[in-house]
N, C-alpha and C positions, 0 to 999 in steps of 0.2 A: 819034775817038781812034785810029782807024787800028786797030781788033782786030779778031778773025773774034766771030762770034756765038756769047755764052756759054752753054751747054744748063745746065741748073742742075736736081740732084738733091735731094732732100733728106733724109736719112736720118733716118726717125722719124716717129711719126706719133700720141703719145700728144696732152694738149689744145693745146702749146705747138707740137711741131708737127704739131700740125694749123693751128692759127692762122697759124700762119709760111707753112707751105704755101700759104694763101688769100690772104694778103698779097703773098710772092711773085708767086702765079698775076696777080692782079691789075697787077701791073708789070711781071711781062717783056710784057705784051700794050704796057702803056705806052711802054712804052722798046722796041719791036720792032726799033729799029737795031743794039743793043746784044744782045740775049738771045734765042734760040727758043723757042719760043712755050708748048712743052709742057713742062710743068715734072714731072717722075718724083719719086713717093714711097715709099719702103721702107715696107711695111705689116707689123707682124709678124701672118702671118694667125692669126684666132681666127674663131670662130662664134657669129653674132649673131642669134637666135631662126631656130635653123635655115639662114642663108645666111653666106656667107664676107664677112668686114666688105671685101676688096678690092673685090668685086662690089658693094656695098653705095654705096662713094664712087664710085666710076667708075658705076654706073649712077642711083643716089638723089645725087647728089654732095652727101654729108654724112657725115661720119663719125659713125654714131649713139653709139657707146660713149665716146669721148672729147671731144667738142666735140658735142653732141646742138642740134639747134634752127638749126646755121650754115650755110649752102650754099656750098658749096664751089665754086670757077669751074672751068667745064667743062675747063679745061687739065690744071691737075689730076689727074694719069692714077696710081693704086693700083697696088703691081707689090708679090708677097708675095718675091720673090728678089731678095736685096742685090745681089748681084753684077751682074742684069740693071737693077734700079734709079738704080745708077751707073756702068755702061758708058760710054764716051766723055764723061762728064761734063769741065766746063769748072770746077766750081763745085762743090762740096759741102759742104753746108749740116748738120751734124752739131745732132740735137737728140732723142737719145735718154739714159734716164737713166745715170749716168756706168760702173755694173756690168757694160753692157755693150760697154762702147767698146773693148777690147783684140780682144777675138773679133770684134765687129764690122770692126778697122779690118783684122784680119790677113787676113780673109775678102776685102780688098779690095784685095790688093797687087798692083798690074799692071792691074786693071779702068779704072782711070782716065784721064781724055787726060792725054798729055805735058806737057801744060801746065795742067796742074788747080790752081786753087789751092782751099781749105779755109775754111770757119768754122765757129767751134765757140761752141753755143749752150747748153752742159751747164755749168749751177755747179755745180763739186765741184773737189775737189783727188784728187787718188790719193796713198795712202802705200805708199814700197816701199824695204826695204832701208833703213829709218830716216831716209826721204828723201820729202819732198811734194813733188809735181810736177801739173805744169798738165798738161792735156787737148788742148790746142794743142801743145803739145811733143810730148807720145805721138803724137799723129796723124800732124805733121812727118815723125819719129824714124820710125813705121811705114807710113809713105805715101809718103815723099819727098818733101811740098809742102809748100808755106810754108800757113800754119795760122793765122789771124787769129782772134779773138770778139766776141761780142756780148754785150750782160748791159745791164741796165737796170730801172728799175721797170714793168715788164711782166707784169699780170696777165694770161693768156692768153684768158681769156674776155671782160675788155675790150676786148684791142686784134682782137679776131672780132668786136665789136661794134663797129670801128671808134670807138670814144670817144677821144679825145685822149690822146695820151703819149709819154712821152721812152726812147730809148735810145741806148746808146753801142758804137760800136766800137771796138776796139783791134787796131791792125795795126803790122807793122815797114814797110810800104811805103806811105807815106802817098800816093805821085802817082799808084801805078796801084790799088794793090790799095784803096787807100781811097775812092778816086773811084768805082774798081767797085760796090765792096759798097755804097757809101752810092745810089745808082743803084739796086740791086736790093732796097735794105728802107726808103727814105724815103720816107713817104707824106704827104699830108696830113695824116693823123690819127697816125702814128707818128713823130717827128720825131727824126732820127739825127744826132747830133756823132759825128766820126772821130778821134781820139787814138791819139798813137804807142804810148800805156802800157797795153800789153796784158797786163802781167805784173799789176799792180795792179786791172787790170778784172778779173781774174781770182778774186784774193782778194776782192773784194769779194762778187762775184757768189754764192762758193762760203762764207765765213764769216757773212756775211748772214742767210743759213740757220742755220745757229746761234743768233745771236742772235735771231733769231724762234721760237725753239724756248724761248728763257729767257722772251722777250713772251707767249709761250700758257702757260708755266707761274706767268708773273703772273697771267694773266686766269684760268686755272685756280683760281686762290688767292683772287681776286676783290681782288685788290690796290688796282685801281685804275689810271687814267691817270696817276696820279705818277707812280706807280712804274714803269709800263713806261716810261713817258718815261725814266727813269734806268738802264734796263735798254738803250736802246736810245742813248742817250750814252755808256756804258761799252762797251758793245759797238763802238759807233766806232771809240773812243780801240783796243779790242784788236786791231778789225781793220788799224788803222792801224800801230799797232805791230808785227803779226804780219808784214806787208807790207814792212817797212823794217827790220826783225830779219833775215827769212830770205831776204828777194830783191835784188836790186842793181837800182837803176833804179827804182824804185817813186817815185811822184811823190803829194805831198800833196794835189797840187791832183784829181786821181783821182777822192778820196775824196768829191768836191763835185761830181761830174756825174752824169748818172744812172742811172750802175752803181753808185754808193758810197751816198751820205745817202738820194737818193730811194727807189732800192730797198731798203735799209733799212729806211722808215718803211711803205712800200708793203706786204713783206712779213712785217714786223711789225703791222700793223693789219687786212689780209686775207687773207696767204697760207696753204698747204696746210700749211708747219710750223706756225705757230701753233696751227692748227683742231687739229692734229692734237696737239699737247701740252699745250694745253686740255682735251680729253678724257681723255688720259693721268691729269691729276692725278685723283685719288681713285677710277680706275677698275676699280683692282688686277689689271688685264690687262697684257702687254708691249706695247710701244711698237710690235714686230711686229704683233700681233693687232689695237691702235688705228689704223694702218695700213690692214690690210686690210679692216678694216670702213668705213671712210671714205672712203677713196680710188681704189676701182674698181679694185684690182689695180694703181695707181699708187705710186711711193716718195713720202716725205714729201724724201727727198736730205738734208734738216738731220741728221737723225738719222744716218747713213751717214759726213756730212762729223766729225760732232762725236768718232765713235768713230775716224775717220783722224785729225784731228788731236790727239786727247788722248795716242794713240798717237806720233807726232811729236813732243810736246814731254814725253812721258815719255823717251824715249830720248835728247833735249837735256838733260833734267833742269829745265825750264823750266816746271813746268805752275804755279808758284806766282804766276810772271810774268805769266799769265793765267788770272785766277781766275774768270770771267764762261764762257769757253769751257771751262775744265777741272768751273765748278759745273754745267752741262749736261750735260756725260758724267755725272758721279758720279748725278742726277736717274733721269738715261733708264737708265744699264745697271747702275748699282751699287744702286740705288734707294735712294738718300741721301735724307732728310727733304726734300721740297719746299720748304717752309719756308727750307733751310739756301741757296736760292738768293742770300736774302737777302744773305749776308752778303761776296758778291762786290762789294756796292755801296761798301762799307766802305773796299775800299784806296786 
């Protein structure tokens, strides 16, 4: 393809990337025409029974605290300083949770090659200025590079076990930038479609999570597989709408690969929001505190997204338009009868 070799960072290293990481490491070794060999990871350092977790994967290559049990390929190399983590990068592979993306990306202006481009593997949206905006934008907007993502039904501890499954990317440059990335995350057992509708992988990727917060407040209730079946149909239909309400360009067909329906049912049947809104019901703790007890100092991200966008469509005046994502906020922070979830099914 006529390019110089792409060094490829990754910033982040909770379980998703770490998985990512191990997937990577395994194919820049694949593709060595293409990629150098040693793939750099932003570690944010903590201390794991006495030793620094960086020392930890660069010498045990495993990350014990977030991906416990998977070996990491020895390329794979732990660096606790962002700035040296992404130095000369070609490629930066963004998958930390979405709170800290601004200080992250500012921390990074000028570290990067000339020729960097970006993907962003965070679902969430940001609200600012009565305004919801992608992740990929900010990065662009704060980086200077073009900024592509990722999103799919990707449980992170499956695809470390290498098990079978689908992901999608979304890029504005399908001959180079999509040829690239699909090179550096298609595997055998991870199987990647490249799509121009990056704005729509987006929303899915980030409202998804919501609607798996209303499926754990089903199973919470002991509702039943009807019923989150019907939670996770309306939830569709809002993510679909939300999509073609507030962005231009957003394509139906989107919502049918597998950032939209599979991830959907994927992270409605076993992701971290569900587990975690499950427990919520009847636990008369905050959604904060059910949080920390579950999830290792990790975010659930649904919860974070559901209170950005309740906010967004209070200031449209819209939240009646979506009552599936607006009866989630009211659940988690107002602590509206559980129960009253129900009645989102209704309209």
């Amino acid at each position: 393809m006529g390019i110089q070799k792409q060094k490829v960072s990754v910033i982040g290293s909770g379980n998703w990337g770490s998985a990512i990481a191990r997937l990577i490491g395994q194919n820049v070794k694949k593709h060595s025409d293409m990629f150098e060999e040693t793939v750099r990871v932003w570690v944010f350092e903590e201390e794991v029974n006495g030793r620094k977790l960086t020392e930890i994967i660069n010498h045990d290559h495993e990350n014990v605290k977030y991906l416990p049990g998977i070996q990491l390929p020895d390329n794979v190399v732990a660096l606790s300083d962002v700035r040296e983590a992404a130095r000369d990068a070609n490629i930066l592979v963004f998958v930390l949770p979405h709170q800290f993306v601004y200080r992250t990306c500012e921390s990074l202006r000028g570290v990067a090659d000339s020729n960097c481009r970006a993907i962003s593997l965070i679902k969430g949206l940001d609200f600012r200025d009565d305004e919801i905006l992608l992740f990929s934008d900010e990065i662009s907007r704060i980086l200077g590079v073009e900024c592509s993502a990722l999103s799919g039904a990707n449980l992170a501890s499956e695809v470390a076990e290498e098990k079978y499954g689908e992901s999608t990317i979304g890029t504005k440059n399908l001959d180079i930038d999509g040829k690239i990335l699909h090179k550096l995350f298609h595997t055998d057992y991870f199987n990647i479609s490249v799509i121009g509708d990056y704005t729509g992988l987006q929303i899915c990727g980030a409202l998804k999570n919501v609607v798996a917060i209303a499926a754990g407040i089903s199973d919470g209730l002991k509702y039943g597989n009807n019923t989150k079946s019907a939670f996770i149909r309306r939830g569709l239909l809002e993510m679909r709408k939300f999509g073609k309400t507030f962005f231009g360009g957003v394509h139906t067909e989107t919502f049918f690969e597998s950032c939209g329906v599979a991830d959907l049912i994927t992270t409605c049947a076993g992701g971290r929001n569900r587990k975690v809104a499950e427990a919520f019901i009847g636990s008369n703790k905050t959604i904060e505190e059910v949080e920390k007890e579950l999830l290792n100092g990790q975010k659930s991200q649904g919860t974070t997204t559901a209170l950005e966008v309740h906010r967004f469509l209070e200031a449209k005046k819209m939240t009646n338009e979506f009552p599936l994502l607006t009866s989630v906020y009211k659940v988690i922070y107002e602590r509206a009868p559980a129960e009253s979830i129900i009645d989102a099914l209704q309209h």
